[in-house]
N, C-alpha and C positions, 0 to 999 in steps of 0.2 A: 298548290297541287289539287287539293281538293272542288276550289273556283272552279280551276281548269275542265277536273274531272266533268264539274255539275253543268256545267256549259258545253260540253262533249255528251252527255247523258240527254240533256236539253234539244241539241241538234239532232239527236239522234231519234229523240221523239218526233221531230219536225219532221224529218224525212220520213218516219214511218206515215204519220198521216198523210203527207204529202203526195208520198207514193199512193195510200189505200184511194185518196181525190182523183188521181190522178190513173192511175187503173181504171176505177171507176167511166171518167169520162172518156178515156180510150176506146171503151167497151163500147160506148155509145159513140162514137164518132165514127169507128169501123162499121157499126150497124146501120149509122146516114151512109154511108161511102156505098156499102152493098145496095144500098137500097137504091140510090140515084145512078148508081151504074146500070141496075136493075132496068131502072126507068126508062135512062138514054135505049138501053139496048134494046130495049120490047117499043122503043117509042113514044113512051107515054111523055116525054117531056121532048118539047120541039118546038123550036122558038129559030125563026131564019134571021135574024139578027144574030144568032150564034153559030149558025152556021161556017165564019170566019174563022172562027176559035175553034180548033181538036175539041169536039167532048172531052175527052182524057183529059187536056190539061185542064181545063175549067171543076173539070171534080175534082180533079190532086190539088186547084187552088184552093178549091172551097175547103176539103181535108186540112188543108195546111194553114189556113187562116183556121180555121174552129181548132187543131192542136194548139196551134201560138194562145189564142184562147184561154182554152184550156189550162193549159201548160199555166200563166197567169191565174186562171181561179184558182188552178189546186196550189199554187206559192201563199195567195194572200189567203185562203183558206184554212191553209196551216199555220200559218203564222197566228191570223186570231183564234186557234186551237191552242195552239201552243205556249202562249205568250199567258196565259192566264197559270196555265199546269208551271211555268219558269217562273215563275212569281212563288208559287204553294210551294215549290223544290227549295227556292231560295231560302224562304224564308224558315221552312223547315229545317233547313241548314243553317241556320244562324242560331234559331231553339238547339239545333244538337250540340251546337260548341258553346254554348255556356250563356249566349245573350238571350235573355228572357226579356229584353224590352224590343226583341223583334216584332212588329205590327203588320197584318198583311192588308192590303188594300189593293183594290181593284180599278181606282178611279169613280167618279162620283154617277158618271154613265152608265157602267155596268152592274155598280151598287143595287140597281133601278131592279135589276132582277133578281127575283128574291131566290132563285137558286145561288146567285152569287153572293146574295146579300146574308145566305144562312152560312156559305161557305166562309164567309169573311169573321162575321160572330165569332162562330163556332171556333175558328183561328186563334181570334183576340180574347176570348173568354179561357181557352186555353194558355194563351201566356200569361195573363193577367194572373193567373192561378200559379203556375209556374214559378212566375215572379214573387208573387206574395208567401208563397208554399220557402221560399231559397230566402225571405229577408227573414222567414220567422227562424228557419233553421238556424243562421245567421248571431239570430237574435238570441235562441233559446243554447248555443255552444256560449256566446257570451254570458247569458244570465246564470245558465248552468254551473257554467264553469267557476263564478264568482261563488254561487250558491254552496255549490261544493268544497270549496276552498276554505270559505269561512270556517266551517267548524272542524275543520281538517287543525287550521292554525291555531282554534280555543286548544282543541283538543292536549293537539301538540305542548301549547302552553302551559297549560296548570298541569299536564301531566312531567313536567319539569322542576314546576314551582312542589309539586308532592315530590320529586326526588331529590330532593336540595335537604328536604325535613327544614327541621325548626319551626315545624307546625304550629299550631293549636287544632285539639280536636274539630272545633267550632269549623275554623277553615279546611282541613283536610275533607271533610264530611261537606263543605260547599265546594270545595271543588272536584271532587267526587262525583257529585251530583250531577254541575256544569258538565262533565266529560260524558255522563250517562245520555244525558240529553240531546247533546250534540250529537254522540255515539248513531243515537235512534232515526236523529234527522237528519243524518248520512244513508242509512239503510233503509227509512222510510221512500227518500227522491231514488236509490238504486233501485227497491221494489217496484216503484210505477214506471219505471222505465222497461225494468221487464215484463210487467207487467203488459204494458201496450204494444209492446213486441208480440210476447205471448200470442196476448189476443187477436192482434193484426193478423197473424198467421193461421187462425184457428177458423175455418169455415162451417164445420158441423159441430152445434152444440150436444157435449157427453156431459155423464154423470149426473143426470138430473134427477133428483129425488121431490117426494112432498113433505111441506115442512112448514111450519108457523114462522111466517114472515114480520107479523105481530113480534114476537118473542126476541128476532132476529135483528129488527131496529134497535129494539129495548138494548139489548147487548151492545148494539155498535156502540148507543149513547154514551153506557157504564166505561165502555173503551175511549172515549175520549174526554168523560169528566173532569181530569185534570185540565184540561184544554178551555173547555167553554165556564170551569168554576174560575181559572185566574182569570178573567174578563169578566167574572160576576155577571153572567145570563142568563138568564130565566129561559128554562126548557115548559114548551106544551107541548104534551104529547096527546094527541085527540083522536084513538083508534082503537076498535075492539080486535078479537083475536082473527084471524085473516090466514089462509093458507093457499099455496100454490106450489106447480110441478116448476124447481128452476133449478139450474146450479148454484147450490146453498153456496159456495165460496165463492163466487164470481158476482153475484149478488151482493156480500156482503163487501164487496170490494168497492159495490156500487152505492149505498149508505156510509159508507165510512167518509169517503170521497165527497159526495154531497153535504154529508154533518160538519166536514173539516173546512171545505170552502165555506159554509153556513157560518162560522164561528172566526174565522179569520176576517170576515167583511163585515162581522156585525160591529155596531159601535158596542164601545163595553158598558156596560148596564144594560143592553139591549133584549132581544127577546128573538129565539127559535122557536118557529112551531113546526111540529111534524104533525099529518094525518095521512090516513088511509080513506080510498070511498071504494065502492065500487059498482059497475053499473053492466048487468051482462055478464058476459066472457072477457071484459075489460078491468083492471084492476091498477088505479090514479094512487100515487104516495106523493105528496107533498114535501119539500124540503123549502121552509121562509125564513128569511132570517130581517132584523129590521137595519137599516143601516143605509149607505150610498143604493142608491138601484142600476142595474145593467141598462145600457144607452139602446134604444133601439138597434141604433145600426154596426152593436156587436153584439147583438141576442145569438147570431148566428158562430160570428168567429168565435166566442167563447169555449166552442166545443170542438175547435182544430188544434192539431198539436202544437206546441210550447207557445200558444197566444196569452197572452196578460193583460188582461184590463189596466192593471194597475202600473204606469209606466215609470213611477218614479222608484217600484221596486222596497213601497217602504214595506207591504205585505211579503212574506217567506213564500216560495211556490215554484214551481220548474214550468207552468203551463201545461201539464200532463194529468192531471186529474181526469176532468172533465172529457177531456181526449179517452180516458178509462172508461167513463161513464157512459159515455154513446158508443161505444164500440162494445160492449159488454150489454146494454139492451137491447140496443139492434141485432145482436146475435140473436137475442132471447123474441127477437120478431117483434120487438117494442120500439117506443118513442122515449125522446126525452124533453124538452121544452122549457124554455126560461119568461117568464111574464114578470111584471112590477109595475109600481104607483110610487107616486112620492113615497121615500122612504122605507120602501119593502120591498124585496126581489122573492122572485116564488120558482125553486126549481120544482115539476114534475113531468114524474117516470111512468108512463104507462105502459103495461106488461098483460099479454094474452093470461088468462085464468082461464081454469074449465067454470061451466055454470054449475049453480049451488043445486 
């Protein structure tokens, strides 16, 4: 039904332009017609070889040959109108019902012109996105889901193995612990989930105060200690005291995030460094950690939602972080940026300051 419909909607374009062609040279054909009648009657055209032939009929010929004419430009003139616009419907209607590997093309003649050629792009850059946008979703209800699950089952577990009893203190108090942990990195992948919701939704940034951004790291750090000491890593932290007008919690959402991917990709013994510079109205925070470095050619996808570098999933992570990160400076009218060398990734966040 809907084929039908779009090939009914399609025709129906056709006639319109057809008709507006064909109007068009109507208009002009009536105005030769007045005109040579014109002529015949005042004389100006007079030829005694025609004198055989009715003037009359020899104009209603000439009329009747230029509509047949006619009638023909304005058909193939709508058609190559047409025929390009049933092409962009079509395939737009293949993107609306679910197929994201619809490509539009115009043929390799028409390409030539780069109105067609921006139109074509513009199409294909669009599904490709489309496309890519539906495998990661795909990807991240799987990863999710596994993610989720996992400590759903510890949980469930030793919270069994403690109501059975016949403990020892030594175990109740390790599996205690297990269930705390777990407990956290249930509610940890819940929060960034709403959290990029949240922010997705949030156009005007509120609640901005000034505050020691300095101070504000140092805390995130102390908040993840447990984190980057079982890896045994060596924290630098290389910045003096530093302040700026931002949403202190939305912010801190944004170092927590960057400290946590920093620590989960470093090798263990490895080494973070944070610093701050700042140069202007501009103000650079550094997050390096040493370990694997990000590939050129996902510096970018790293910062779309539920994408993962790491495909065998041996690293814990939902793909949502980062997604946090740039939605959360870009609001703040900042940048965020991934660079590296052998053996070191360097995320920074640059963020509008007033001058000192």
């Amino acid at each position: 039904m809907k084929r039908k419909a779009g090939r009914h909607s399609v025709f129906s374009l056709m006639l319109i332009f057809g008709s507006i062609v064909f109007v068009n040279l109507l208009v002009v054909f009536m105005l030769i017609y007045a005109l040579v009648t014109f002529a015949y009657r005042t004389g100006m055209l007079s030829d005694p070889a025609l004198d055989m032939t009715p003037r009359p009929v020899i104009v209603f010929l000439m009329v009747l040959v230029s509509f047949i004419i006619g009638a023909g430009t304005s058909l193939m003139a709508s058609l190559l109108l047409t025929r390009p616009i049933g092409r962009i419907v079509g395939a737009m209607r293949e993107l609306a019902s679910g197929n994201y590997k619809a490509r539009l093309s115009f043929g390799e003649l028409m390409n030539r012109n780069p109105t067609m050629k921006e139109i074509t792009d513009s199409f294909n850059t669009m599904a490709d996105e489309l496309d890519h946008t539906e495998i990661l979703r795909s990807d991240f209800i799987n990863n999710f889901s596994h993610e989720f699950k996992t400590p759903i089952v510890s949980i469930a577990g030793f919270a069994k193995l403690l109501k059975r009893g016949n403990l020892t203190d030594e175990e109740k108090a390790e599996y205690t612990d297990i269930i705390e942990e777990e407990s956290l990195r249930l509610s940890e992948m819940a929060t960034n989930v709403l959290n990029l919701t949240k922010i997705e939704n949030q156009t005007i940034l509120t609640g901005v105060t000034r505050f020691n951004v300095s101070e504000q790291i140092r805390s995130c750090v102390l908040l993840l200690e447990e984190k980057w000491t079982g890896k045994e890593l060596e924290l630098s932290l290389d910045f003096d005291e530093y302040y700026i007008s931002a949403n202190e919690e939305l912010l801190r959402q944004v170092w927590i995030n960057l400290l946590d991917n920093a620590v989960k990709f470093a090798d263990r013994g490895g080494e973070i460094r944070v610093s701050i510079t700042r140069g202007g109205d501009i103000m650079l925070v550094s997050v390096a950690n040493t370990g694997s470095t990000v590939l050129p050619e996902e510096r970018e996808r790293i910062f779309r939602k539920f994408y993962q570098t790491d495909k065998s999933h041996s690293v814990a992570g939902s793909g949502i972080g980062l997604a946090v990160v740039r939605e959360i400076v870009e609001l703040h009218k900042g940048s965020v940026s991934v660079s590296g060398e052998t053996g070191l990734t360097v995320f920074t966040v640059a963020l509008p300051c007033e001058e000192k």
